[in-house]
Legacy VTK file of the C-alpha trace (Angstrom):
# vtk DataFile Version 3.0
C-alpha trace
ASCII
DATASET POLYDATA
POINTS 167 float
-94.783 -143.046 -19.685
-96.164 -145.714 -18.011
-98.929 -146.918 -20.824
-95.927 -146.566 -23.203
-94.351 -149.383 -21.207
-91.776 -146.560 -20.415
-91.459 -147.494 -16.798
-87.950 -146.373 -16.561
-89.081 -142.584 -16.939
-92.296 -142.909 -15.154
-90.674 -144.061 -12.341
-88.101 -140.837 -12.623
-91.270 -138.605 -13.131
-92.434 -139.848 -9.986
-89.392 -140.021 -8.089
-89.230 -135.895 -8.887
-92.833 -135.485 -8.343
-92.879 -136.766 -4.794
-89.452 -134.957 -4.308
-91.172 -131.682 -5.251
-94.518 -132.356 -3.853
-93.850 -134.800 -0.588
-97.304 -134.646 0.128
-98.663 -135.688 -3.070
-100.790 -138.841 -2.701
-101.568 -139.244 -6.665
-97.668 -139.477 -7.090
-97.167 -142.147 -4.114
-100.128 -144.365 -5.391
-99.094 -144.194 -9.035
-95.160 -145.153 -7.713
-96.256 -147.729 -5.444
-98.480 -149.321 -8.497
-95.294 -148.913 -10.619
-93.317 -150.500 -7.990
-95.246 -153.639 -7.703
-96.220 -154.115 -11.693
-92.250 -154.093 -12.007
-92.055 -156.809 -8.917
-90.297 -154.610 -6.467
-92.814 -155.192 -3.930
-90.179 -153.644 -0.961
-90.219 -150.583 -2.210
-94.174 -150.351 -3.052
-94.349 -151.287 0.920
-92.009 -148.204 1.374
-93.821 -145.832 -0.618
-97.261 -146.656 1.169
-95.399 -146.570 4.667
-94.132 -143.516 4.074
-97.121 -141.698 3.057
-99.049 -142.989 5.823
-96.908 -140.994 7.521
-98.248 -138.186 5.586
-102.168 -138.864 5.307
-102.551 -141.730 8.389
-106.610 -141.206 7.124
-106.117 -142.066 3.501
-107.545 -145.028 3.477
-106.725 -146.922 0.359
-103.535 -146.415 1.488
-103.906 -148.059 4.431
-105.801 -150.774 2.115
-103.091 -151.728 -0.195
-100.095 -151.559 2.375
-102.463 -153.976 4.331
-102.662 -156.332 1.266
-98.814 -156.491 0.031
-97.822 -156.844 3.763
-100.138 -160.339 4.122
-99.201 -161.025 -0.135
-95.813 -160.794 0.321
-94.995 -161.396 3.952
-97.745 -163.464 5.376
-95.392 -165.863 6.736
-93.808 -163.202 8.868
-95.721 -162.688 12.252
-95.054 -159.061 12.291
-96.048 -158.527 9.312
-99.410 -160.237 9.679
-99.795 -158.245 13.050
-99.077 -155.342 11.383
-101.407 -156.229 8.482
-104.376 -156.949 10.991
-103.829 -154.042 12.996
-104.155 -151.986 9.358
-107.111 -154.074 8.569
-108.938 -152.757 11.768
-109.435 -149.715 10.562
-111.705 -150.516 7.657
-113.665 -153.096 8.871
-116.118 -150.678 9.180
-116.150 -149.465 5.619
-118.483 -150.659 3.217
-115.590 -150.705 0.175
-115.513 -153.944 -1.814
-111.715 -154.108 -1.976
-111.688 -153.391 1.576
-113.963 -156.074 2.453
-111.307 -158.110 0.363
-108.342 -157.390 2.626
-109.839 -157.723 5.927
-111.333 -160.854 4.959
-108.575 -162.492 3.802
-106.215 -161.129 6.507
-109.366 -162.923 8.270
-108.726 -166.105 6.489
-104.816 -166.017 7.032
-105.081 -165.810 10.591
-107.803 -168.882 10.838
-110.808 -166.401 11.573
-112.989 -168.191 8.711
-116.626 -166.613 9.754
-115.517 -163.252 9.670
-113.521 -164.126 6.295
-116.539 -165.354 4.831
-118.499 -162.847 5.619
-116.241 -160.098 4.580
-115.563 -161.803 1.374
-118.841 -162.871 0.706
-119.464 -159.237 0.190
-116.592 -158.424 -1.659
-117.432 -160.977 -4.220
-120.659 -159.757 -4.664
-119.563 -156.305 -5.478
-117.123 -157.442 -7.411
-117.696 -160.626 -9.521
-115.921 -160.261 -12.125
-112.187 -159.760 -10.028
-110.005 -163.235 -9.772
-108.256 -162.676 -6.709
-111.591 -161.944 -4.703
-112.968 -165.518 -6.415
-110.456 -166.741 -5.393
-109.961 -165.267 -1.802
-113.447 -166.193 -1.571
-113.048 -169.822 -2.658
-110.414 -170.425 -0.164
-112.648 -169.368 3.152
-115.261 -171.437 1.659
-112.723 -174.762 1.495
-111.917 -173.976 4.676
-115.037 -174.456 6.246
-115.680 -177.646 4.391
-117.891 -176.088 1.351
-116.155 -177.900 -1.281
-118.665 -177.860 -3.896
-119.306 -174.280 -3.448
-115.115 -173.235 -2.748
-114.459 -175.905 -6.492
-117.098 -173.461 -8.468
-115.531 -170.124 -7.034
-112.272 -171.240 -7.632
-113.024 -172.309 -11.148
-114.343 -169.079 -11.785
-111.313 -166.954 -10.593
-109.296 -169.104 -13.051
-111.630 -168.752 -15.819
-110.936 -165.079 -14.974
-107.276 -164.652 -14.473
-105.788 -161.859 -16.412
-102.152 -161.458 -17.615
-101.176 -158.930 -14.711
-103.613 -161.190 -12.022
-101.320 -161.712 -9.117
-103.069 -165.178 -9.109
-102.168 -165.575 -12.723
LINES 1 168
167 0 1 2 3 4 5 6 7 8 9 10 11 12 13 14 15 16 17 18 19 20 21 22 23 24 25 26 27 28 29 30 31 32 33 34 35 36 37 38 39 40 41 42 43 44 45 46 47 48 49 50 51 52 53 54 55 56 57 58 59 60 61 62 63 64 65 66 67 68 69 70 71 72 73 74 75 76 77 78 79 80 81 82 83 84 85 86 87 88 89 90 91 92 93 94 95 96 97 98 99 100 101 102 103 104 105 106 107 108 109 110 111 112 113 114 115 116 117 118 119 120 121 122 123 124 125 126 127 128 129 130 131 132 133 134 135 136 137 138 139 140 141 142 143 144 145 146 147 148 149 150 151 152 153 154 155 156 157 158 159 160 161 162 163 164 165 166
């Protein structure tokens, strides 16, 4: 339903997927990604809160609530505390994306070595993704790189795509 731009019944398949199958963590991740396509970034936050819950181990979930808590409510201290505290547990990871979120969570909080270190690897890994350009451009303005932070965030423009949530 969802590729159909049919987001009305994916979001119902879901909704009676999880319902019949609470432990499902394809159906949370697919309703959380609906949620926040369709801008209803609350209720993605739900859906990964609640299935943490479920599977505190998963990861990726652990990832993605980490990144729409400091996207969406970095200016909220308990959310960035939260956020951090989520963040802990992949520092240790050697996942691109990961690296992403703890080093921008990194570069919220002020912490601009570990930020650029963390994102230095993301953006390695994955050079071709805007909002790691430009996560990466950031720590690097921070510490006074300008050259360096102007051609990184040139390049995550160059690359912003229509669903980008730099874009």
């Amino acid at each position: 339903y969802a590729s159909e731009k049919r987001s009305d019944e994916a979001e119902a398949t879901l909704l009676k997927g999880r319902e019949m199958a609470p432990l499902d963590l394809a159906s949370s991740m697919l309703l959380a990604s609906l949620y926040e396509v369709k801008g209803r970034v609350e209720e993605a936050i739900k859906v990964y809160e609640q299935q943490l819950v479920q599977t505190p181990d998963v990861l990726v979930i652990v990832n993605n609530l980490a990144s729409l808590l400091t996207d969406h409510h970095g200016n909220d201290a308990d959310s960035m505390t939260r956020a951090q505290a989520l963040a802990r547990r992949l520092e240790a990871v050697d996942v691109p994306q990961f690296k992403d979120t703890v080093g921008w969570i990194a570069y919220l909080k002020g912490d601009y070595r570990t930020a650029l270190v963390n994102l230095q690897v993301a953006k390695d890994k994955l050079p071709e993704v805007a909002v790691v350009r430009y996560h990466f451009g950031m720590a690097l303005a921070a510490v006074k790189r300008s050259d360096d932070a102007k051609a990184e965030l040139e390049k995550a423009n160059s690359l912003v795509g229509p669903n980008d949530p730099i874009g």
